[in-house]
C-alpha positions in Angstrom: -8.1 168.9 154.7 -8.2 171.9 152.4 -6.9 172.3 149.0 -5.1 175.8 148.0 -5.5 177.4 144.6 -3.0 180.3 144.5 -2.8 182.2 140.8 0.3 184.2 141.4 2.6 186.9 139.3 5.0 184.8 137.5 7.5 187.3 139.1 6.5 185.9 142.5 5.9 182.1 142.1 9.2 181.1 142.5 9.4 182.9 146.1 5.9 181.7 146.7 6.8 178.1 145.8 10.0 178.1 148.0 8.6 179.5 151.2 5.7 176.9 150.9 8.2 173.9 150.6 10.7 175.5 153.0 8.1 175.0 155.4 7.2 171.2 154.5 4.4 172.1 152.2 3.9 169.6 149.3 3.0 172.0 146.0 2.7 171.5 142.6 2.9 174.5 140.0 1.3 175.3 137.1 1.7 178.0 134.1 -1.4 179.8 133.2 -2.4 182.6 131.4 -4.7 185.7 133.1 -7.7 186.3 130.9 -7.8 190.2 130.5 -4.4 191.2 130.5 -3.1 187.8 128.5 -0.1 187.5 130.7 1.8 185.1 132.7 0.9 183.6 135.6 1.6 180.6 137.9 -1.1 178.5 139.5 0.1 176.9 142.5 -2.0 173.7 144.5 -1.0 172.5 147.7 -3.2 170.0 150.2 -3.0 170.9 153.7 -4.8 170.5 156.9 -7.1 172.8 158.0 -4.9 173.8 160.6 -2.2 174.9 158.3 -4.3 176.7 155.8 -3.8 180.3 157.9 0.1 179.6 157.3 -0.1 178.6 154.3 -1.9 181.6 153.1 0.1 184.0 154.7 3.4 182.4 153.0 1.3 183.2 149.8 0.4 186.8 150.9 3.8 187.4 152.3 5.9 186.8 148.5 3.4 187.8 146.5 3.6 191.7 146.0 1.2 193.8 143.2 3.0 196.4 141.3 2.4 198.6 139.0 3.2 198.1 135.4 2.6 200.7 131.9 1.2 198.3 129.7 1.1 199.5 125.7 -2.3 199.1 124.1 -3.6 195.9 123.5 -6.9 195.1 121.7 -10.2 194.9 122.5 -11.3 191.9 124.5 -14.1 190.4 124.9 -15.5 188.7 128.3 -18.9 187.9 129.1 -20.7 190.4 126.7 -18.5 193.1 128.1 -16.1 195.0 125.9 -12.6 196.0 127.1 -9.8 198.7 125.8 -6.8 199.3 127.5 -5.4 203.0 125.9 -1.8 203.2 125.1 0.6 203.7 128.1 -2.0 202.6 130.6 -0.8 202.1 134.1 -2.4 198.9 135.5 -1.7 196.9 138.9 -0.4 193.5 138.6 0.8 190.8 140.7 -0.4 190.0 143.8 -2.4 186.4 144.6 -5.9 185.2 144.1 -6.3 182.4 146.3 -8.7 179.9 146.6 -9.6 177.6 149.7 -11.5 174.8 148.8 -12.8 171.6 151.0 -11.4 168.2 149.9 -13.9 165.5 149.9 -11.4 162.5 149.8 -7.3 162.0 149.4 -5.9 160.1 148.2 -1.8 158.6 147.6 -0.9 156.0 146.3 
């Protein structure tokens, strides 16, 4: 059994969330926040077998699009010693899906 970790454009979760139940997927949602741009996200978890995890990922891929967004200045951040400035008017990609597979030692329902 494999666990999914999908961080998803807000924009796209919904879509995501439906194609993954549509096809008898079990997934809970979450909201988030991304770290350098500060913005909305959704991070979604779903057990499946190993078998299903090429699927799965696909249904991900498949209604999760990156766009391209002009984002107004925001401040500096700071991440890991490294510092960040976005101009004004800055065209940036968004969206998209980072997606994680991960190994599940034990489930467990009750």
């Amino acid at each position: 059994m494999k666990l999914i970790v999908a961080i998803v454009n807000k924009d796209d979760a919904i879509l995501a969330l439906e194609a993954l139940v549509s096809r008898g997927y079990r997934v809970t949602a979450s909201k988030t926040t991304g770290g350098f741009l500060r913005k909305e996200n959704a991070t979604l978890f779903t057990g499946v077998e190993d078998e299903d995890v090429a699927d799965a990922v696909r249904l991900i891929q498949e209604n999760c699009h990156t766009r391209v967004q002009t984002m107004g200045g925001l401040p500096s951040l700071m991440a890991s010693g490294e510092l960040y400035v976005l101009e004004e008017s800055q065209e940036v990609e968004v969206g998209g899906a980072v997606i994680f597979v991960l190994d599940v030692a034990q489930f467990i329902k009750s």
